[in-house]
C-alpha positions as CSV (number, residue, x, y, z in Angstrom):
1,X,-70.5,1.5,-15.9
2,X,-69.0,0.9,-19.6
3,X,-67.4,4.4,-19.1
4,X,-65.4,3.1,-15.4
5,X,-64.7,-0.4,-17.0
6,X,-62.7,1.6,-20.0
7,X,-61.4,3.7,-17.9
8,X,-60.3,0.9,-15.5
9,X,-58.8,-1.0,-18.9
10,X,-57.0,2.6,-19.6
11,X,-55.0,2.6,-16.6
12,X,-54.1,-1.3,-16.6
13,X,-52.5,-0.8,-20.4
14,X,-50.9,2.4,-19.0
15,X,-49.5,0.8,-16.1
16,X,-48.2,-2.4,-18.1
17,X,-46.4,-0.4,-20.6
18,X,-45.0,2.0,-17.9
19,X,-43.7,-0.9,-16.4
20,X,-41.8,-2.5,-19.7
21,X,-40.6,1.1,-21.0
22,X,-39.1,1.5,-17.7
23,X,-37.2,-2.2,-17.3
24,X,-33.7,-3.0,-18.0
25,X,-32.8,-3.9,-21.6
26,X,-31.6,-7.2,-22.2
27,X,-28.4,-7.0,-24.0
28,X,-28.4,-9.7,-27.2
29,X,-24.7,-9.7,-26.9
30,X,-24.0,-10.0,-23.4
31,X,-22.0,-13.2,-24.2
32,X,-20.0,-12.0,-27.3
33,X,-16.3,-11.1,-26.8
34,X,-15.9,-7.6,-26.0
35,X,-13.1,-6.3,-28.5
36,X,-10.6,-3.4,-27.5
37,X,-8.7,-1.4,-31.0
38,X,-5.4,0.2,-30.3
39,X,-2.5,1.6,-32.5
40,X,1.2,1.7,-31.1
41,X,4.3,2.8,-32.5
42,X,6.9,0.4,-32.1
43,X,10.5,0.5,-31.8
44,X,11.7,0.4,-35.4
45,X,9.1,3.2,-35.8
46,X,6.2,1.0,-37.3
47,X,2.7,1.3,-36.3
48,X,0.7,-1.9,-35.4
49,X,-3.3,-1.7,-35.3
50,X,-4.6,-4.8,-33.7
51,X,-8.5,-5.3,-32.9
52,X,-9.0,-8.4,-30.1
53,X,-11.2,-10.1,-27.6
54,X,-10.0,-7.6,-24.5
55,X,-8.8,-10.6,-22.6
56,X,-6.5,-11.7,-25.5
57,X,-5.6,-8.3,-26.8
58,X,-2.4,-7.5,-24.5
59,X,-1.0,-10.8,-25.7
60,X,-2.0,-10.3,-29.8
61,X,0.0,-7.1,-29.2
62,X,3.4,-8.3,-28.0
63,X,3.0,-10.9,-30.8
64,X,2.3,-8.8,-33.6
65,X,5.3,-6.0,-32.3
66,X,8.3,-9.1,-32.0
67,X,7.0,-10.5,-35.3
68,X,7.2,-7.2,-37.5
69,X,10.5,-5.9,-35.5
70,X,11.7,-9.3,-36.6
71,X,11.0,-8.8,-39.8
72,X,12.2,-5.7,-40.0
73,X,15.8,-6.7,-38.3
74,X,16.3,-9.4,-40.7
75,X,15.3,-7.1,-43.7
76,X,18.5,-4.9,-42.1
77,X,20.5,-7.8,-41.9
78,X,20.4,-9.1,-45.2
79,X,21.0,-5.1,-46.9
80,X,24.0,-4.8,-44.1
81,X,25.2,-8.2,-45.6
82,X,25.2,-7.7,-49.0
83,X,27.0,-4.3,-48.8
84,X,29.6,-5.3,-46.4
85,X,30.4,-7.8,-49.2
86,X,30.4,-5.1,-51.9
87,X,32.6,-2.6,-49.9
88,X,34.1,-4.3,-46.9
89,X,38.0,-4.4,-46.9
90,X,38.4,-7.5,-45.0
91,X,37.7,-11.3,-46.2
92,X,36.5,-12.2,-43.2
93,X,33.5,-9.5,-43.5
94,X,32.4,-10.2,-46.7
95,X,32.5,-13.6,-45.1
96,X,30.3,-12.7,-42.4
97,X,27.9,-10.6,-44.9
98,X,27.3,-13.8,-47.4
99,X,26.2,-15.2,-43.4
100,X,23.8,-12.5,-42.7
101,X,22.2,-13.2,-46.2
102,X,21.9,-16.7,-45.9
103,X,20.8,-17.3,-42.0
104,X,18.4,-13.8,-42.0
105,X,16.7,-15.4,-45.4
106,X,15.8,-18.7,-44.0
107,X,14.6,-16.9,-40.7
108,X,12.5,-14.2,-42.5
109,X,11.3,-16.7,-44.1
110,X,9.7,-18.5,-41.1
111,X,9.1,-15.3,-40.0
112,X,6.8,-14.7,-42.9
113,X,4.8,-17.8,-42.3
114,X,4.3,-17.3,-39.0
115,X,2.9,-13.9,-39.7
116,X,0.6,-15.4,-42.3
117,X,-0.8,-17.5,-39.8
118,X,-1.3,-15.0,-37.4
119,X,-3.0,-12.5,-39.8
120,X,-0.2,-10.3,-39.0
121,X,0.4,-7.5,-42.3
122,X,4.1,-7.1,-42.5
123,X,5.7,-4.0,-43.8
124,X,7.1,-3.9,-47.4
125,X,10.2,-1.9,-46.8
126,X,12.6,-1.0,-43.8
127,X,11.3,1.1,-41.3
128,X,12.6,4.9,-41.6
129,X,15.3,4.3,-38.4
130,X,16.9,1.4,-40.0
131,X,16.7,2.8,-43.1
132,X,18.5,6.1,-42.1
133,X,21.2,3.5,-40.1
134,X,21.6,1.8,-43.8
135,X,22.4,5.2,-45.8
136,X,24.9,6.0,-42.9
137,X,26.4,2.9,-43.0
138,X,26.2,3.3,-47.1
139,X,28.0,6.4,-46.7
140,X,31.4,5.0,-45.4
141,X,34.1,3.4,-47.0
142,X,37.0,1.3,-47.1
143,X,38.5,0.6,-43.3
144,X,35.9,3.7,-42.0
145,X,33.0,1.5,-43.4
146,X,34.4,-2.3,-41.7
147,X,34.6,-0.4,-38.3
148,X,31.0,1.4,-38.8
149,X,29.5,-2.3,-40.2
150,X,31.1,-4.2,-37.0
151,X,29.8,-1.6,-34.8
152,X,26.3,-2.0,-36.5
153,X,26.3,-5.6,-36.2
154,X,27.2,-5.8,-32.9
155,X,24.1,-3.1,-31.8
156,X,21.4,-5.0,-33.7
157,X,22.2,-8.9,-32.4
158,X,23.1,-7.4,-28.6
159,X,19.4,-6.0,-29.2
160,X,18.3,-9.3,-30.8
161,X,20.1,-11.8,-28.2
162,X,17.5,-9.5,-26.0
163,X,14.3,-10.0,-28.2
164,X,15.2,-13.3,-28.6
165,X,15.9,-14.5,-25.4
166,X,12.0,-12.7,-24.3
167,X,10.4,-14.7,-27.0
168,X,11.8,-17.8,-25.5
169,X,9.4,-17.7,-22.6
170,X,6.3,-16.9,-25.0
171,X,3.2,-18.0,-24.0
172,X,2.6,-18.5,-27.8
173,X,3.7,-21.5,-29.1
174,X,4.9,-20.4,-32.5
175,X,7.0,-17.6,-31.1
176,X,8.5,-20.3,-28.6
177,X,9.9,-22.4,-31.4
178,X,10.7,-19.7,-33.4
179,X,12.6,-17.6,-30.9
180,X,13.9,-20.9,-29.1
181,X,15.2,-22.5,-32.8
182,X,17.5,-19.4,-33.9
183,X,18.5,-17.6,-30.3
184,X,21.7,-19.8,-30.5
185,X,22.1,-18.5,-34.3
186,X,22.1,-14.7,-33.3
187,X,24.1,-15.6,-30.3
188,X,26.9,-17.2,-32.5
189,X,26.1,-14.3,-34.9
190,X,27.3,-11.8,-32.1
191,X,29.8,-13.6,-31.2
192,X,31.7,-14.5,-34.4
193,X,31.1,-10.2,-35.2
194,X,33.1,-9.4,-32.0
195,X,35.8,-11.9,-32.4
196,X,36.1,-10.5,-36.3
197,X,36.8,-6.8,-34.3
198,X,39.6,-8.1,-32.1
199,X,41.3,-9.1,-35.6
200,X,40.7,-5.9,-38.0
């Protein structure tokens, strides 16, 4: 009798554990924020590495890319305006370079506060395209180097008025106001560059 009663007790403990091996594992972070990594190269050549809640990620991304090609833009702009008023021929350029230096400083420096807030790294130097457009630009001289700086200028705030105008309709609030604030200033930028070509 002991010998059917242990027996019996042998296949109840075998049965319960069979049962609780073979059932579903509760996961103890079914309610954390499933997180997606991704690198991309953006259009200045930069890479940006972002790691977010999925749900928030694709946002995070177009964030991070307008704030470091912003960066890196005015970084261009203020090199373009100092050497347009080292070498440029005309009064009116070296004019329109002390500009560049003084509106692309106050904007990188928002730029760099907003970045700070959103734990954004920003680059430490130019990114290799616009660095490469720099020593061109660099290069020229004289009459050769006002035509290749207007040319220049007129490229980067056509692609800025773009950016800008993009950013404006942000779902983030800081981009918004930043984008919103100096849209008219890169506007006014291109269009005081292209009047300046109709007179040199």
């Amino acid at each position: 009798m002991k010998n059917v009663i242990t027996v019996i007790n042998l296949i109840i403990i075998f049965v319960v554990t069979a049962i609780f091996s073979t059932a579903p594992k509760k996961n103890p972070d079914k309610n954390a924020a499933k997180t997606i990594t991704a690198e991309k190269t953006t259009e200045s050549g930069f890479n940006v590495k972002v790691t977010k809640p999925y749900h928030k990620f694709m946002v995070d991304e177009i964030i991070s890319e307008f704030i470091i090609e912003s960066v890196d833009a005015r970084l261009m702009d203020l090199e373009e305006g100092k050497v347009a008023m080292q070498r440029s021929t005309s009064k009116n350029l070296k004019e329109y370079g002390d500009l560049m230096i003084k509106d692309q400083s106050r904007m990188l420096e928002e730029l760099k506060i907003i970045a700070e807030r959103k734990q954004v790294k920003l680059p430490s130097s130019l990114s290799q395209e616009k660095a490469e457009g720099l020593v061109d630009l660099k290069k020229e001289h004289g009459e050769s180097f006002d035509k290749k700086f207007i040319k220049m200028m007129i490229l980067d705030h056509k692609r800025d008025v773009r950016k800008f105008e993009r950013a404006t309709k942000s779902n983030d609030a800081d981009i918004k106001l930043f984008a919103t604030k100096y849209l008219p200033v890169v506007q006014s930028h291109l269009e005081k560059i292209r009047t300046l070509k109709k007179k040199i």
